[in-house]
N, C-alpha and C positions, 0 to 999 in steps of 0.2 A: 257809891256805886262799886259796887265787884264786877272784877272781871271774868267772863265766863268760860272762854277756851278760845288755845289756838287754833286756826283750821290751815292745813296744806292746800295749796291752791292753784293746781293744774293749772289750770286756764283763766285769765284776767279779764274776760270781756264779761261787762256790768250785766249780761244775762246770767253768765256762768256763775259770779259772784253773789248775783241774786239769789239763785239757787239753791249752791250751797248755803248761805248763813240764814236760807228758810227752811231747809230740810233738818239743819243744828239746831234751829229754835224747835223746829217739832218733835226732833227728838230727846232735847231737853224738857218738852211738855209745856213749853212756853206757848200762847198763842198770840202768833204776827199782826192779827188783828187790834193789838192795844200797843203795839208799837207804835213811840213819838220819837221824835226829833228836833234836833234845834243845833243851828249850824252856824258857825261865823266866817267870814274870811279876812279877819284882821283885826288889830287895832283899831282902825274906823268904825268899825260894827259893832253896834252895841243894844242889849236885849232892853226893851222899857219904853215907857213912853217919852220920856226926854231924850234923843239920839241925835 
């Protein structure tokens, strides 16, 4: 995975930040629409069927 840029980030509330890093994929030419995800919150979290 590459990193694809910093963004400066006026304002912190999760609409604001929504925003921008969908206005960065669009104008990257990326479309948000095949954006995934996968998220842990620890050592106890584990991806698979054995967890």
């Amino acid at each position: 995975m590459k990193q694809l840029i910093f963004l400066p980030a006026e304002d912190r509330t999760g609409e604001d930040l929504a925003r921008l890093i969908l206005e960065e994929l669009t104008n990257l030419g990326l479309d948000p629409n095949f954006m995934v995800g996968q998220a842990y919150d620890g050592c106890s979290a584990m991806s698979g069927q054995f967890n």
